[in-house]
N, C-alpha and C positions, 0 to 999 in steps of 0.2 A: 416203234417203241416210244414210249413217251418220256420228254426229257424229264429233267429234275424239277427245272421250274415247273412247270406246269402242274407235277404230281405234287408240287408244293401249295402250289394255288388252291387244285383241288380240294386237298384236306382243309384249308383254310376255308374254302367256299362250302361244304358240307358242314364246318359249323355254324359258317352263319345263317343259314338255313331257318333253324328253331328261331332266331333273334330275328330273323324278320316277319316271321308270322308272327309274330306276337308286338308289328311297330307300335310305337308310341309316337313318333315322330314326322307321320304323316308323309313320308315319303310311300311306303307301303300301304293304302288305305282299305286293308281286307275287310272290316266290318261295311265300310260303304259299298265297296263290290256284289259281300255276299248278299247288301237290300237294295242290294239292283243298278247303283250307279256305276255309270262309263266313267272309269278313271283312269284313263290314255289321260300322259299331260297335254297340255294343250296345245305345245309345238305339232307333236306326231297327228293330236286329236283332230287338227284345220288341216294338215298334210295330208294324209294318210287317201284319204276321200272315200267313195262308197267302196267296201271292201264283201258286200254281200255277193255268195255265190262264187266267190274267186277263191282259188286253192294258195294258202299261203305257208310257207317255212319258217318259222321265227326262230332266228338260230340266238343261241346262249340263252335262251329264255328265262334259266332262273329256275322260282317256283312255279311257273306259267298264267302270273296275275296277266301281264297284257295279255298272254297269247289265250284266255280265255275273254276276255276283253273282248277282241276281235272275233271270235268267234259267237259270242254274245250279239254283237251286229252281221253276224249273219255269214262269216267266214267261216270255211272249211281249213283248220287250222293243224297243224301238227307243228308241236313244240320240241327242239333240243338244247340236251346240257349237257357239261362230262359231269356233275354234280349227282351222284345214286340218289343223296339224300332231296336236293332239291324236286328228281325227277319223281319222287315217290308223293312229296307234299304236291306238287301238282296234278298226279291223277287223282291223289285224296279229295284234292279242293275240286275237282271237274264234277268226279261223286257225288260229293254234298253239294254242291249248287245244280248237278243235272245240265250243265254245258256238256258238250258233244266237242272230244278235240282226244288228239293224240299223242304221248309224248314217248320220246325217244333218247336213252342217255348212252352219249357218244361228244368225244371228241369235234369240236366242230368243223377240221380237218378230214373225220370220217364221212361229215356229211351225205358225200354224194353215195358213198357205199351203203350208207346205213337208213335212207330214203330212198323210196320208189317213187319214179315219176317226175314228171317236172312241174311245175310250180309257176302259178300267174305273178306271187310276189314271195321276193326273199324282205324280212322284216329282223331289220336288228338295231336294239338301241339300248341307250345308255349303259355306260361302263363295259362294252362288250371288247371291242378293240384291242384297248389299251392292253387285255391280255393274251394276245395274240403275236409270237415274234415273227411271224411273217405274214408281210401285211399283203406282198402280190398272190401269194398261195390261198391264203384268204379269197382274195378277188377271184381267182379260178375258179375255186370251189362254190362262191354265188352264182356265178355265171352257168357251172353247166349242172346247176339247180333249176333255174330257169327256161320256161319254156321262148321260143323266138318271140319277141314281144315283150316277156313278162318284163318284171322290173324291181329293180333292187329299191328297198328305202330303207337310209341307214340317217338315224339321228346320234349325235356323242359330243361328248366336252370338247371343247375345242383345243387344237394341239398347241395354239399359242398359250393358253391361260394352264395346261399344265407341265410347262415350263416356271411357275410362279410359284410364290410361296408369300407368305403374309410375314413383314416385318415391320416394325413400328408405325404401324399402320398403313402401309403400302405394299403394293404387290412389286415382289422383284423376282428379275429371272434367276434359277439359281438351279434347272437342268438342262441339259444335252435337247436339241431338237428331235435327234435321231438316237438309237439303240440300233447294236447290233443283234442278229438271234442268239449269241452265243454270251451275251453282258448285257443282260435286262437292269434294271433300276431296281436296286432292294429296299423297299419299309418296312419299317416295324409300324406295328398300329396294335394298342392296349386294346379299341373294340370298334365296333363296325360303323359307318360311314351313316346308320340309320338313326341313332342320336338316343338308341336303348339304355347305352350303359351299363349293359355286360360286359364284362373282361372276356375277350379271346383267349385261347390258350395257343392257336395257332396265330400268331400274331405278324412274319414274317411273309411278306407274297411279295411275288415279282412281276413287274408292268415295262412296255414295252411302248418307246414314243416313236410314232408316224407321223410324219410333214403330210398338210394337205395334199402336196405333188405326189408323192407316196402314193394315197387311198387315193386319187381320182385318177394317178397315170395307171394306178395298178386294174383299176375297173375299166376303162379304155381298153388298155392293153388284153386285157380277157374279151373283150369282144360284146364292153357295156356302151350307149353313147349317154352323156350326162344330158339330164332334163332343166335339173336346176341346181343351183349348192349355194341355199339361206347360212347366213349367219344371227346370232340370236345374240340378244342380254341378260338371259336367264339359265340356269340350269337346275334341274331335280334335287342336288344335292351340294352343300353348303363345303366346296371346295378349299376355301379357307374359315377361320372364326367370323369375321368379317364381315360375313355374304347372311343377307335376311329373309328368311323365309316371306311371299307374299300370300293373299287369299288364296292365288292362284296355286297353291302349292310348288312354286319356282323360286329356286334363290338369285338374287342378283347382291351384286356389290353397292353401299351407299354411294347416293347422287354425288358427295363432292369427293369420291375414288379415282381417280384414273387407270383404266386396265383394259386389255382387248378383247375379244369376242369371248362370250362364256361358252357356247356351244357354238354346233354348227349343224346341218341336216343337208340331203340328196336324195336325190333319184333318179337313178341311173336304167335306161332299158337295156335289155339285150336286143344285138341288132339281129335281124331276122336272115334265116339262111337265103341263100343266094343260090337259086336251082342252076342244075348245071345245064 
């Protein structure tokens, strides 16, 4: 049964939906997609490596701009959301552009039920987490996605920077490290994080903070071994007023700010069975 929050997120995230097809804001860049440009940011885009001919899982995917993305370079891609609406604009966009990929709208917790097969790579990033109240549950469920080998890569904001909040010009801490699953963190937000400037009508959602020891003991303890875990100066989206968009389409905070890592990124394998 799905909790409250969640079905509250939900509704929330089906309407943002229409407001991101239509960005203005370049976080979303559907027109350069649909005349051909690879538009993985550039963290994932040097990460990520050759991804042709591997079977990957892109969980929360969205409206499935990356997970057609990668499939553009040559992956065999199936994408999920709990989003109806999200999952519907992403077959539409697979249609009109003639990419080859599969989507699937499901809980990310149903994952393993609701996919056949196991998986060279599980692919999740930005904003995904945060909505998630259990972060070890999470890890299970990448883990027995993958096949002995494959490998998780997870890129997301970093858990110190959203502890922060912008006041008189500086970032101070002003949440909880940790969430419990039963007491998420509630916002309000007038419109969406894409810089459209629609009013939301569902405006209330609920995010859930993870310590790094969290996400990497919870991927260990499933039976992940960690490869690498970068931390970065930039992120996709403009976390406080603050943070500047560059060419690159990444926000950082100005040179003379002082603040901790903007994101962070991994990749974690699964360790291979152990014949008896």
């Amino acid at each position: 049964m799905t909790n409250p929050f969640t079905a509250a997120n939900r509704k929330t995230w089906d309407e943002r939906v229409d407001i991101h097809l239509r960005d203005t804001g370049e976080i979303y860049p559907i027109d350069a997609f649909r005349n051909g440009a690879d538009i993985l940011m550039p963290i994932e885009a040097g990460e990520i490596g050759d991804v042709s001919g591997l079977r990957i899982a892109h969980l929360q995917c969205h409206f499935g701009l990356d997970s057609l993305s990668l499939a553009r370079r040559g992956a065999d891609v199936t994408g999920l959301d709990f989003s109806a609406s999200a999952i519907e604009a992403a077959r539409a966009l697979a249609a009109e552009t003639g990419i080859e990929a599969t989507f699937v709208e499901a809980d990310v917790y149903e994952a393993r039920a609701r996919l056949s097969g196991e998986f060279d790579v599980v692919y999740v990033t930005w904003g995904t987490i945060i909505w998630l109240p259990d972060i070890r549950r999470w890890a299970e469920v990448v883990a027995s996605l993958l096949k002995p080998g494959g490998r998780l890569y997870l890129a997301e904001s970093h858990p110190f920077l959203r502890q922060t909040e912008q006041a008189d010009g500086k970032l101070v801490v002003d949440w909880t490290w940790r969430t419990p699953a039963d007491a998420p963190l509630a916002f309000d937000e007038a419109e969406t994080y894409a810089g459209d400037g629609t009013p939301l009508e569902t405006q209330r959602s609920y995010e859930w903070m993870h310590s790094l020891s969290d996400i990497v003991g919870g991927l260990v303890d499933a039976g992940l071994t960690l490869e690498f875990l970068h931390e970065h100066d930039s992120l996709p989206w403009p976390h406080v007023p603050m943070m500047q968009q560059g060419e690159d389409r990444m926000f950082r905070l100005p040179e003379d700010v002082a603040g901790p890592p903007l994101s962070f990124s991994l990749s974690a394998r699964k360790r291979p069975r152990i014949p008896l």
